[in-house]
N, C-alpha and C positions, 0 to 999 in steps of 0.2 A: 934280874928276873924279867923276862922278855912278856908273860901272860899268861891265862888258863884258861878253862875252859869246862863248867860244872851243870849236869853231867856230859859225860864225852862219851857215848858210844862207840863202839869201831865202826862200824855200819848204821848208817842212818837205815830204817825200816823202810820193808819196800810194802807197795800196795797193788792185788791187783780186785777188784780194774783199780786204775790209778785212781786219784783225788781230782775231783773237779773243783778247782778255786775260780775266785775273786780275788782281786787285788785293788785296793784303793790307795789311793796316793794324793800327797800333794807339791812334793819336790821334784827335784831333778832325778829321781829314779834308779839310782845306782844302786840299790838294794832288789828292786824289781829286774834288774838286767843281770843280777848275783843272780836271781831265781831262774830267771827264764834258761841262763849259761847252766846250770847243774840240772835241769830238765832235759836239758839237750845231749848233757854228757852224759847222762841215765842215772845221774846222783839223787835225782827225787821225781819219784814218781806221780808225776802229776798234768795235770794239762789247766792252762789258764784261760778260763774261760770268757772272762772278759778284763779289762779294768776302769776303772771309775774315779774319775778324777774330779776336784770343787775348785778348780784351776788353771782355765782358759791354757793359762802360760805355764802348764804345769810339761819339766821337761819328760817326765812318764811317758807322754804321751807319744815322743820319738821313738820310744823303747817301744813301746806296742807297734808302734808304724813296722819297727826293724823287723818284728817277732810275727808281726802278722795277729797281731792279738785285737779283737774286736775293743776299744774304748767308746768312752760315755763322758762327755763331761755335763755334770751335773751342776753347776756354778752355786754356793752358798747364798752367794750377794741376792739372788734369784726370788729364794724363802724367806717368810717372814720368821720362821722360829726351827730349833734342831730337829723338833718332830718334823716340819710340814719336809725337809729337807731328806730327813732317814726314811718318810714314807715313800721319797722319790729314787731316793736308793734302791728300795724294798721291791717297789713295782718295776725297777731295771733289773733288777736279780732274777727277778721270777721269770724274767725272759731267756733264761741262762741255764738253771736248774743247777745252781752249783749248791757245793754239798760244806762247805768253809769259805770265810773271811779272810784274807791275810793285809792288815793293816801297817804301810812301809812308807812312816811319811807322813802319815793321813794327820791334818792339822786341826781336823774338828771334832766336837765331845759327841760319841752314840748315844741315844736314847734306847728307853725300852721300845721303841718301835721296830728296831732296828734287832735286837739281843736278842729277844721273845720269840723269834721268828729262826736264830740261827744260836742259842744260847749254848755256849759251850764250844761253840764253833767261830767265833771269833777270837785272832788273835793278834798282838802286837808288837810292834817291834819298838823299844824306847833304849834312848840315848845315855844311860845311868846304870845303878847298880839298883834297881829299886829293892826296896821301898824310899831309898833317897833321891832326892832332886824329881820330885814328878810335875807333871805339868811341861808347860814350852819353857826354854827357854835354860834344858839340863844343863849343857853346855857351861853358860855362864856361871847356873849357879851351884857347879862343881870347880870351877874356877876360884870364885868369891869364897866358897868354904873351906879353900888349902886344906881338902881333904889329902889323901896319900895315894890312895887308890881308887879308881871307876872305872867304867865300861859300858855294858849294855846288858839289855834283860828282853827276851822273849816272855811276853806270857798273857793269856787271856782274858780277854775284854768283861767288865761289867758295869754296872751304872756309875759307878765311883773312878775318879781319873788314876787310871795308873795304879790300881788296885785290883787287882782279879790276879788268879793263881800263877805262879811264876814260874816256867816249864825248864829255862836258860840261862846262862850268867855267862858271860865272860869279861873276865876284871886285870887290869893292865896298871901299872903305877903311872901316875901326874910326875910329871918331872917339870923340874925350877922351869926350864925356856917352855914352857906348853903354854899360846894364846890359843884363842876359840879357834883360829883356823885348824892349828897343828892338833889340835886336840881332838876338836872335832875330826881329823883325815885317820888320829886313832881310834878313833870309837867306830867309826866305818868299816877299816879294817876286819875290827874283832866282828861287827854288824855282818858280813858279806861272812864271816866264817863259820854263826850260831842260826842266821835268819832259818833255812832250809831244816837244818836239824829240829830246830825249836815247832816249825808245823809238822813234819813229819810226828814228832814225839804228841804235839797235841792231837793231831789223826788218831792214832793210835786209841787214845780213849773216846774221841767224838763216835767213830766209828763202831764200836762196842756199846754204846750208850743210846745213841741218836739212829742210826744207820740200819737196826737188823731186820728192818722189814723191805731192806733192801738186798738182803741175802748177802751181804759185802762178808 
């Protein structure tokens, strides 16, 4: 068994006008350059309006360079607490007028300052099959529990880590030779195959909820 993939539409949904995102980050970005490649190929309709990084060194920030994508880096170390940090997020956002969150990477916990403001419309992309392994550090400790099977999960942000509604799955088997490298390059994988689907499918309801005095 090579993987799956739950649900699996034939067509990701299209939008028009497109979705105005954000993207926060705080890795090397390969999930952000999955997005920005299916944008381009007309796979998700969307345009990235900014992204925001808590990471000087965060490699995101080359992926905007390539893409032409306005960035922010917002540095953590900067704030004294997660509010003073989301309120500086908040007031970068409002420069932007985006309409979603898409969180790929992001290595720090949101506050309601941050949710309140965009509730419903934040979503994440994590390393596991949750509701197992949440928190940093899935990797290992999908390793450590000689589980059989993991993957990754798309699904929307709320005040609890790793706990808001789960849109995505795709689940692949741990095999005997998988260290954190190899494992982690599968998890990526299936990540670069659900990211795009998994917003699209969140759109879907933000947009009906949140959006209709926007005439969307």
């Amino acid at each position: 068994m090579d993987g799956f993939i739950y649900p699996y539409p034939v067509e990701i949904p299209k939008f028009k006008p497109k979705l105005d995102l954000a993207i926060l980050a705080s890795g090397k970005g390969s999930n952000f350059e999955r997005i920005m490649e299916d944008i381009n190929n007309n796979i998700l309709d969307a345009t990235i309006k900014c992204l925001i990084v808590n990471n000087p060194e965060c490699g995101a920030i080359d992926v905007a360079k390539k893409y032409l994508v306005p960035y922010n880096i917002i540095n953590h170390k900067d704030y004294n607490c997660r509010e003073e940090l989301d309120n500086a997020i908040l007031n970068t956002l409002n420069n932007y007028d985006v309409e979603g969150i898409v969180m790929v990477g992001w290595m720090r916990i949101v506050t309601s300052i941050l949710l309140s403001k965009y509730q419903g419309r934040v979503v994440n992309l994590h390393p596991s099959l949750l509701p197992s392994f949440k928190g940093n550090k899935a990797i290992q400790q999908t390793l450590l529990s000689k589980v059989k099977i993991t993957g990754c999960t798309v699904h929307l942000v709320d005040e609890k880590v790793d706990s808001g509604e789960i849109i995505i799955q795709a689940a692949f088997p741990v095999k005997q030779n998988h260290d954190e490298i190899t494992l982690l390059n599968s998890v990526q994988k299936y990540e670069h195959k659900i990211i795009s689907l998994g917003i699209a499918l969140s759109a879907l309801n933000w947009r009906k909820k949140y959006l209709m005095d926007k005439n969307y």
